[in-house]
C-alpha positions as CSV (number, residue, x, y, z in Angstrom):
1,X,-47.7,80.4,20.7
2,X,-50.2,83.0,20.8
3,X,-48.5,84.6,23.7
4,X,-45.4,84.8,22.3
5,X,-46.6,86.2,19.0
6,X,-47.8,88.9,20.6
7,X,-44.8,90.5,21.3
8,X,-42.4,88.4,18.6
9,X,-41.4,91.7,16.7
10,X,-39.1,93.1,19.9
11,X,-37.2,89.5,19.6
12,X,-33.9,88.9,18.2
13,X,-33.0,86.7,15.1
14,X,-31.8,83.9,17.6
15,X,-34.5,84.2,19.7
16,X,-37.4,83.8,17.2
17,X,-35.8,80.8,15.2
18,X,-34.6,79.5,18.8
19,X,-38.7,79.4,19.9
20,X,-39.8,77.9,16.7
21,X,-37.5,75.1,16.5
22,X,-39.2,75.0,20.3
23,X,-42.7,75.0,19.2
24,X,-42.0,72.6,16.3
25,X,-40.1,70.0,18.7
26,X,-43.6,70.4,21.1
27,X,-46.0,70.1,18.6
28,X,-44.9,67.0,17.5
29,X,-44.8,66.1,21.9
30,X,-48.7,67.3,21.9
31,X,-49.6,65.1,18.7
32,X,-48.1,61.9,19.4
33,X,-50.0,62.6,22.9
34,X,-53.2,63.7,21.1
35,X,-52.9,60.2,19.0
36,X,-53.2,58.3,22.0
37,X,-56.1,59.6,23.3
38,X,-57.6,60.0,19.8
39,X,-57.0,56.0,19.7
40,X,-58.2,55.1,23.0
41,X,-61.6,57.0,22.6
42,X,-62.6,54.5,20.0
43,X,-63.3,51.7,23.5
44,X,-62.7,54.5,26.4
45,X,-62.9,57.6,27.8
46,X,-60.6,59.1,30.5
47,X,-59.3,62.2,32.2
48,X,-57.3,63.1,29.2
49,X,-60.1,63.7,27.1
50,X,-62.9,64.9,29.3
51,X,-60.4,67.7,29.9
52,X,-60.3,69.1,26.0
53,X,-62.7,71.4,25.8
54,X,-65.0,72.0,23.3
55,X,-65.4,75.5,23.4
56,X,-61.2,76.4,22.6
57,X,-61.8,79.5,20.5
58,X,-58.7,78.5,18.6
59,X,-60.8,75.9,17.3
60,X,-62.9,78.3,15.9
61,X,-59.8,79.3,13.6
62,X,-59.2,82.1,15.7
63,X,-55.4,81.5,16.3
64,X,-53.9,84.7,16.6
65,X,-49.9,83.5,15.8
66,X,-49.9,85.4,12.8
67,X,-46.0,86.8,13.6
68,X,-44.6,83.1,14.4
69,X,-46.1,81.8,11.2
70,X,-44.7,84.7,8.9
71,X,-41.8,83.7,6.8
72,X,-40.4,87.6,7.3
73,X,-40.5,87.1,10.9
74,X,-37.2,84.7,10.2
75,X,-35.2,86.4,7.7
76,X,-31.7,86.4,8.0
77,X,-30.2,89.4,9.8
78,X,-26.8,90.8,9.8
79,X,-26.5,91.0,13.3
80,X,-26.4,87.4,13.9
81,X,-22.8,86.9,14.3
82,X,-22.7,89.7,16.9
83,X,-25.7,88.4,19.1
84,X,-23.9,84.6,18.8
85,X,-20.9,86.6,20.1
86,X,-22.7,88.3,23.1
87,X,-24.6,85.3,23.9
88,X,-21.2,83.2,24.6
89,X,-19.7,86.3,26.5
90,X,-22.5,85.7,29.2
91,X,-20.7,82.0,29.6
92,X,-17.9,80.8,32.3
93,X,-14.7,81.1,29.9
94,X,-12.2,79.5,31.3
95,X,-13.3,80.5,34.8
96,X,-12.3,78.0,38.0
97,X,-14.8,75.5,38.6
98,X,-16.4,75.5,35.2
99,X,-15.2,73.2,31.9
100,X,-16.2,75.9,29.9
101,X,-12.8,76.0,27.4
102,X,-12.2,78.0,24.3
103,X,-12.6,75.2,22.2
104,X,-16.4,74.2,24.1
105,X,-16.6,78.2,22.8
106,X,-15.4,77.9,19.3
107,X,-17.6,74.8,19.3
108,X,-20.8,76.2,20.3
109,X,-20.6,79.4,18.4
110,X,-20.2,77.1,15.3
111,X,-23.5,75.0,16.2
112,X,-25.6,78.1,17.0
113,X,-24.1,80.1,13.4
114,X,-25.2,76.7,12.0
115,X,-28.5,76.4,13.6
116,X,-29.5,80.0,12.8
117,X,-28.2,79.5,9.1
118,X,-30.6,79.5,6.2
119,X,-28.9,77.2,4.6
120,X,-29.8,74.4,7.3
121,X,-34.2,76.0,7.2
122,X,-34.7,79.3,5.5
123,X,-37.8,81.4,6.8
124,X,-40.4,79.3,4.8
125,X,-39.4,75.7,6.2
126,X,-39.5,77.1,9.7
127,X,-43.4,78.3,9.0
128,X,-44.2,75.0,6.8
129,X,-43.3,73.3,9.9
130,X,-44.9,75.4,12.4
131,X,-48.2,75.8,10.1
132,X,-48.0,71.7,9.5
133,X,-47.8,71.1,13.1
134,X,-50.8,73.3,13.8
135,X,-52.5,71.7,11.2
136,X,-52.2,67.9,12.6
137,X,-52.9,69.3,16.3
138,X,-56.1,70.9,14.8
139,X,-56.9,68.1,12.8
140,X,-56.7,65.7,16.4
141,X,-58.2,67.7,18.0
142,X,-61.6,68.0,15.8
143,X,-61.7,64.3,15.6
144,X,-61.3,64.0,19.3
145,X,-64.3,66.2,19.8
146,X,-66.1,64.5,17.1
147,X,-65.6,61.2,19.2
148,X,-66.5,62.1,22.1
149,X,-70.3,63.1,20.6
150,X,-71.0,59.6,19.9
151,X,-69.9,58.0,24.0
152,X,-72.0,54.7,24.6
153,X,-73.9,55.2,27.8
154,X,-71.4,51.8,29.9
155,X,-68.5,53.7,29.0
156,X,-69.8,57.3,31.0
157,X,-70.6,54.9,33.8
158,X,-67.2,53.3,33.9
159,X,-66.3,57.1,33.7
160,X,-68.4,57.0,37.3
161,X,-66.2,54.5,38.5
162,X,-62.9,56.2,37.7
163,X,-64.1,59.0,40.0
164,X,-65.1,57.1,42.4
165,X,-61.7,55.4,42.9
166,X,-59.8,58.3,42.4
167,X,-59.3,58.6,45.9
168,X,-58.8,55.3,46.9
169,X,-59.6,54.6,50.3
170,X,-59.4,58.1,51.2
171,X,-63.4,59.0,51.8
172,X,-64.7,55.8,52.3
173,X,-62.8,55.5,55.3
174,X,-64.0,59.3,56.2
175,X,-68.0,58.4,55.4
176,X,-67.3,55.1,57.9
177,X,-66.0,57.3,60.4
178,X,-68.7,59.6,60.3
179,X,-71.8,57.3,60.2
180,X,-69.9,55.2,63.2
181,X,-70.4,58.2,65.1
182,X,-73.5,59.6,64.0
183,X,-75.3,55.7,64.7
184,X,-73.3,56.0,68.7
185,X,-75.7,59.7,68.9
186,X,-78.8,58.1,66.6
187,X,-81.2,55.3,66.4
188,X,-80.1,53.7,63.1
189,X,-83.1,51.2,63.7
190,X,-85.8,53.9,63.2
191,X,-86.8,54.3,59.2
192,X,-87.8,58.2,60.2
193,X,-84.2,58.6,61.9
194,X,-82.4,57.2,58.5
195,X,-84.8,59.0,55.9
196,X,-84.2,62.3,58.1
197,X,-80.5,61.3,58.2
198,X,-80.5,61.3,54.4
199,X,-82.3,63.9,53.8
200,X,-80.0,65.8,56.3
201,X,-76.8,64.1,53.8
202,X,-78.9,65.6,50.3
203,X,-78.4,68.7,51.3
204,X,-74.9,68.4,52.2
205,X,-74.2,67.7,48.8
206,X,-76.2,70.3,47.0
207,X,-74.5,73.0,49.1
208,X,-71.4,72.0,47.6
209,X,-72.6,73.4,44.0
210,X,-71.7,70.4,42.4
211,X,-74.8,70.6,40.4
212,X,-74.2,74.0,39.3
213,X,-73.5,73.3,35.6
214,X,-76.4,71.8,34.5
215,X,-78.7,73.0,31.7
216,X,-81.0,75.4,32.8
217,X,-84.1,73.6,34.3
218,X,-87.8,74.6,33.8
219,X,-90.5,75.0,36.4
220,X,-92.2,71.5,35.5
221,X,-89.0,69.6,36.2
222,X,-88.8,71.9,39.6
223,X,-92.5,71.0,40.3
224,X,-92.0,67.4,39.0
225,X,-88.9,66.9,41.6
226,X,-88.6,63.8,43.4
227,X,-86.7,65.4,46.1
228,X,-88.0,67.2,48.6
229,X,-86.5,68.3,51.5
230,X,-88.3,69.1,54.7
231,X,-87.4,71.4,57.2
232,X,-88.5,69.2,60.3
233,X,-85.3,66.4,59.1
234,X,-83.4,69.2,59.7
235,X,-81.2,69.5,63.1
236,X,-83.3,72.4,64.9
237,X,-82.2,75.8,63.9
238,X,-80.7,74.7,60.3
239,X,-82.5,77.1,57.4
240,X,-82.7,75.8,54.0
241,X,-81.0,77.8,50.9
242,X,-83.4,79.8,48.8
243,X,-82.6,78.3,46.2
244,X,-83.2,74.6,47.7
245,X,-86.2,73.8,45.4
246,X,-84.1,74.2,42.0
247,X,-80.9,72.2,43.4
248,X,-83.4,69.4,44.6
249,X,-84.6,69.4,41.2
250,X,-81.2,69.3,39.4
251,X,-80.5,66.2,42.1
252,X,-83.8,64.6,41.0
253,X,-82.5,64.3,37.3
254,X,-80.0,61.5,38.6
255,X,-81.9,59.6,41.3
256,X,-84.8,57.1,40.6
257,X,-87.0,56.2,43.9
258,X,-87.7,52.4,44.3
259,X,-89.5,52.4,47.2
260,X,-87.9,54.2,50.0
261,X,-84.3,53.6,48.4
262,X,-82.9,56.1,46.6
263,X,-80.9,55.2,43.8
264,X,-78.2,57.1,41.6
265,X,-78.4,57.1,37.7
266,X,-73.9,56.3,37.1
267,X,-74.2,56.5,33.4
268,X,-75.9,59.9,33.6
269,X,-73.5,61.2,36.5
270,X,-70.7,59.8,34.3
271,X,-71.9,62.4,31.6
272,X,-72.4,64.9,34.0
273,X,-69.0,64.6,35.1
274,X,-67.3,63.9,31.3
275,X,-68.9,66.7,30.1
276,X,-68.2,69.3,32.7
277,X,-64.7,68.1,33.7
278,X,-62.8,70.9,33.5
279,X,-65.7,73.3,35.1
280,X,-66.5,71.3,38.1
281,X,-64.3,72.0,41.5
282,X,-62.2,68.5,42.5
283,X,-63.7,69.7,46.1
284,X,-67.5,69.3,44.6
285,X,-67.1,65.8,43.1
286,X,-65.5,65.0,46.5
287,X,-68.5,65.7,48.2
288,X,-70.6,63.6,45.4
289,X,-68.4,60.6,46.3
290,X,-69.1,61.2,49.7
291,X,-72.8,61.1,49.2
292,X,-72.2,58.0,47.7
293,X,-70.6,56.1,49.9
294,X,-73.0,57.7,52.9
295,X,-76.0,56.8,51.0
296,X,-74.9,53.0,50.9
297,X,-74.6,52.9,54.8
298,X,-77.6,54.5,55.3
299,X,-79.6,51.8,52.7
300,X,-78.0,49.0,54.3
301,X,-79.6,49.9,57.8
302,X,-82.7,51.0,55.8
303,X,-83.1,47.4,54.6
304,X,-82.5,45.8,58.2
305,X,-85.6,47.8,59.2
306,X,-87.1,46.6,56.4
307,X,-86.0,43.6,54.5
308,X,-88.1,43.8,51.7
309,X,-86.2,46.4,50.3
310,X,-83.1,44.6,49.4
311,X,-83.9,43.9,46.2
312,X,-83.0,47.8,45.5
313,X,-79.6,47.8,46.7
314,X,-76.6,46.7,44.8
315,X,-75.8,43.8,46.3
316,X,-78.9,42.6,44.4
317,X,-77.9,43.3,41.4
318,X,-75.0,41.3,41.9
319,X,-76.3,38.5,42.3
320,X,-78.5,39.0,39.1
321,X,-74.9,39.5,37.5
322,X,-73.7,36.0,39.2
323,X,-76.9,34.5,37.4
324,X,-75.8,35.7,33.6
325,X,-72.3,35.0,34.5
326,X,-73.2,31.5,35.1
327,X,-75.4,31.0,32.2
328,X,-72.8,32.8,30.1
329,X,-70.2,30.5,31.4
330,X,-72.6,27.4,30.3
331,X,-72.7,28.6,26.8
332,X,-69.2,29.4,26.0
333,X,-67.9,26.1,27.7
334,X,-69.8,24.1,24.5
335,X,-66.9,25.0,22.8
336,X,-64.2,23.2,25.5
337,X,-64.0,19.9,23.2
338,X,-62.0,22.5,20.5
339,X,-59.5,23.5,22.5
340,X,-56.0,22.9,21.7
341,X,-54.7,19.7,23.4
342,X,-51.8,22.6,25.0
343,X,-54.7,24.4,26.7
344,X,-56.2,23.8,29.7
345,X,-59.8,22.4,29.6
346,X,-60.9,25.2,32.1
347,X,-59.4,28.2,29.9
348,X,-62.4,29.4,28.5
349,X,-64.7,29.8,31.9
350,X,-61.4,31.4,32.9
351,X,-61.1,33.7,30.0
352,X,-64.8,34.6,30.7
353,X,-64.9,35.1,34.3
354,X,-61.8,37.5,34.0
355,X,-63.3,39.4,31.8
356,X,-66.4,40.0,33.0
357,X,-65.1,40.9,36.7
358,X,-62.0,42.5,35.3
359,X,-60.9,45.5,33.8
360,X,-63.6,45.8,31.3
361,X,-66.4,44.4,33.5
362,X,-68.9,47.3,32.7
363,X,-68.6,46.8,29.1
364,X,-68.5,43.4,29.3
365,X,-71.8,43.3,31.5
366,X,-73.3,45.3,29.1
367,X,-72.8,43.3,26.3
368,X,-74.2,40.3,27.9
369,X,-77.6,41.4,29.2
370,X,-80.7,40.2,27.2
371,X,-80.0,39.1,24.1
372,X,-77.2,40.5,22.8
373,X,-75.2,37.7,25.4
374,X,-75.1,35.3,22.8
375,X,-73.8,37.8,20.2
376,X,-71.2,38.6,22.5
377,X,-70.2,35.4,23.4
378,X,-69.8,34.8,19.5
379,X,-67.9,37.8,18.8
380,X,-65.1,36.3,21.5
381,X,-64.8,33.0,20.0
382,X,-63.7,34.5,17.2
383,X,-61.2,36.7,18.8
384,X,-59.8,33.8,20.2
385,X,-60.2,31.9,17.1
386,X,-57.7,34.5,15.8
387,X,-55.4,33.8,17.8
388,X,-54.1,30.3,16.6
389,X,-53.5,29.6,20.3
390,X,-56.9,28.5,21.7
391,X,-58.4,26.2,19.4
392,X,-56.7,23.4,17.0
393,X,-55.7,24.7,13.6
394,X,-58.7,22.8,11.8
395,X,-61.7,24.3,13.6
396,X,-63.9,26.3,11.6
397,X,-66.1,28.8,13.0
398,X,-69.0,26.8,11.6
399,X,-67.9,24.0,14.2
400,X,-67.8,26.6,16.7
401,X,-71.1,27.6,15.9
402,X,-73.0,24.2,15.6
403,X,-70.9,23.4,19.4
404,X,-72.8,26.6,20.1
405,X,-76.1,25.6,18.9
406,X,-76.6,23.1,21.3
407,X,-77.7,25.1,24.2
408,X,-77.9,28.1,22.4
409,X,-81.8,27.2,20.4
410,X,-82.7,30.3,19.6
411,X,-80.2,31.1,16.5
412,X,-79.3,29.1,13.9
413,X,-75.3,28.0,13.6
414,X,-75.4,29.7,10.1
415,X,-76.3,33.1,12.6
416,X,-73.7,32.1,15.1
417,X,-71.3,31.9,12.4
418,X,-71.8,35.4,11.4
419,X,-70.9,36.9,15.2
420,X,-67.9,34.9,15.3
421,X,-66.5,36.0,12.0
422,X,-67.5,39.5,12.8
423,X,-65.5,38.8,16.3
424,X,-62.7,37.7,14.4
425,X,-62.1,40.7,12.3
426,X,-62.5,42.8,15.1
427,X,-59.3,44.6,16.3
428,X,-59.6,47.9,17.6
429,X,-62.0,47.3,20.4
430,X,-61.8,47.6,23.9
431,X,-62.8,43.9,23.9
432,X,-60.6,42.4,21.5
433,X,-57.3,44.5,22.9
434,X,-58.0,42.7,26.2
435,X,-58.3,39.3,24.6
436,X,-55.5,39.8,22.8
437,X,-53.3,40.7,25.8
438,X,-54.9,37.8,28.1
439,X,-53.9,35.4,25.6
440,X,-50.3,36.6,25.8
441,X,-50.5,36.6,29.4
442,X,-51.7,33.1,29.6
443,X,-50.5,31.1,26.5
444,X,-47.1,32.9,25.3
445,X,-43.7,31.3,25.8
446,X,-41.3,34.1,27.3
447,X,-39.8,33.9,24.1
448,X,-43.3,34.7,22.2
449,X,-44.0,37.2,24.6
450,X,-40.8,39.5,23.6
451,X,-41.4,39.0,19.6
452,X,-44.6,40.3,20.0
453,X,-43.4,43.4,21.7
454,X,-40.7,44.2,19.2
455,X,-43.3,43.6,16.3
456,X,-45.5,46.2,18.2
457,X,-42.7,48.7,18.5
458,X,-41.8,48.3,14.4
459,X,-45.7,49.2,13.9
460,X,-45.6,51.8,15.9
């Protein structure tokens, strides 16, 4: 729009209305789009909106379409009729091999007299229009950006995990290719031999630039770096950057050292890579997801050198994740003697497990480390509770909650009550979409299934 306006005086009457019924028609494209991901950022974050930027000067009022939004720029001209005229000249009248007829003339030259009329939007509709839909893109827009200030730290990691699937199999099958071959040439039993390989991998990476955006760092984060890179890891002859000591230092603000594994900070990289979306080369992150995968082969041959270190790796963690799964599981099924009699008794470790390993495993995760695993746990009940499909009609979530209580010793069921109400007026979350869709998945008829898509349309 700015573009255009620039030069929107040396257009004729046709041509200016013509663009701003254009402009309205994608304005209303760009905000139904903007709705969505003004929605979604309530539970997630994607591509979509990583990719606004804050920093539009538009948003800073500074338009600049001052000729498309003035009325005078519309204006009925007398003209008109004679540039309609012209305009269907320039088409095949008649001509072999075209259905272009007098009457498909007549017909057109009707519509356009119509669509240029005042009578159908004078000059000050056309800029209502134009100035409204400017308005609600703004509006989106400042409320997108006001979202994405107030990100929870699981969902910049899950962030993480978009990028690192991006590519499917794509570089992991490159990284296992090129460790395969390195291991044939090197002595993947000797700890030196894999730090030096890593080391040698480190500054692959910060070669790349990926790094490059990052706040200004000062010289006590540079003399507090974690990394340091030695010149005798190196293959003989390799020189180190000059600036080697700042990017080892930018590095060091994602990497925590447990032992001699070095291990990534997701949530933070996730920010990194929200918040600089649009700046950071797709060639850079590449070579970040390399480094990823590499560093996982080189810790796995790291730990059969030295067993001990195992509890670092991932692999680890999962099994810490198996253990609250389990205890999560034990909890929730107190609740199995409430289940409708249509339901199978297994649904809720079912409904659990899926979640939790599913699509919204990092959130779900989350919720259910420490103590907040028995808030959760309550606040699903009472999604499900919701629902009228799980449990019979006449459970209360008081029953719930004394069920609840009976492994669960250190809240009272008058407490347990409260996180399953809250639950069940829950409706926007990430959490509660999910449950609501695998309930329809899992206990709708066919018939059930297609009302509750045509409701959703009507509210939409």
């Amino acid at each position: 729009m700015r573009d255009w306006s620039l030069s929107f005086k040396e257009y004729n009457p046709i041509m200016k209305r013509s663009l701003a019924m254009g402009f309205i028609s994608e304005l209303h494209q760009l905000e139904q789009s903007l709705k969505v991901i003004d929605d979604n950022l309530d539970s997630e974050i994607s591509y979509e909106d990583a990719s606004i930027n804050k920093q539009m000067p538009f948003l800073d009022g500074k338009l600049e379409i001052d000729e498309i939004i003035n009325p005078n720029s519309y204006y009925d001209s007398a003209d008109k009729d004679s540039i309609i005229n012209h305009m269907i000249d320039s088409f095949p009248l008649n001509q072999k091999d075209y259905v272009f007829s007098s009457e498909k003339a007549d017909f057109l030259k009707t519509g356009m007299r119509q669509f240029c009329s005042d009578a159908a939007a004078d000059a000050r509709d056309i800029t209502y229009a134009l100035r409204n839909g400017v308005e609600r893109i703004l509006g989106l827009l400042f409320s997108i950006n006001k979202k994405k200030t107030y990100i929870k730290p699981y969902q910049y990691e899950n962030f993480w995990y978009d990028i690192l699937g991006r590519d499917d199999d794509l570089i992991p099958e490159e990284v296992i290719n090129d460790y395969e071959q390195w291991k044939e040439e090197h002595d993947c039993t000797d700890m030196q031999e894999l730090q030096d390989k890593r080391m040698q991998e480190i500054l692959r990476l910060l070669r790349s630039g990926v790094f490059s955006y990052m706040k200004p760092l000062k010289n006590r984060d540079i003399n507090n770096s974690i990394i340091k890179i030695q010149e005798d890891a190196l293959e003989a002859g390799e020189k180190l950057p000059d600036n080697i000591e700042m990017e080892c230092a930018r590095l060091s603000t994602y990497v925590e050292m447990k032992d001699e594994i070095m291990c990534l900070d997701y949530t933070a990289l996730g920010k990194y890579l929200y918040r600089h979306y649009m700046d950071i080369k797709d060639e850079s992150v590449d070579d970040l997801i390399y480094f990823d995968y590499m560093l996982a082969f080189i810790h796995a041959d790291m730990v059969k050198c030295k067993p001990e270190l195992k509890v670092h790796l991932g692999g680890y963690e999962d099994d810490q994740q198996k253990e609250i799964l389990e205890k999560a599981l034990s909890i929730i099924d107190t609740c199995k003697p409430h289940l409708n009699k249509d339901v199978a008794s297994d649904f809720l470790t079912n409904f659990l497990t899926a979640a939790y390993n599913g699509d919204i495993s990092l959130e779900m995760q989350a919720k259910l480390k420490g103590q907040s695993l028995y808030t959760q746990i309550c606040r699903m009940l009472g999604m499900l509770k919701t629902s009228l499909k799980v449990f019979k009609t006449e459970t209360t979530a008081l029953e719930l909650a004394q069920s609840l209580s009976t492994v669960v010793k250190k809240r009272k069921a008058d407490t347990l009550k409260r996180y399953i109400n809250d639950g069940a007026s829950d409706r926007t979350s990430k959490i509660a979409k999910w449950t609501e869709q695998y309930i329809k998945d899992n206990l709708y008829t066919e018939q059930e299934r297609l009302f509750a898509e045509v409701a959703n349309k009507r509210e939409k």
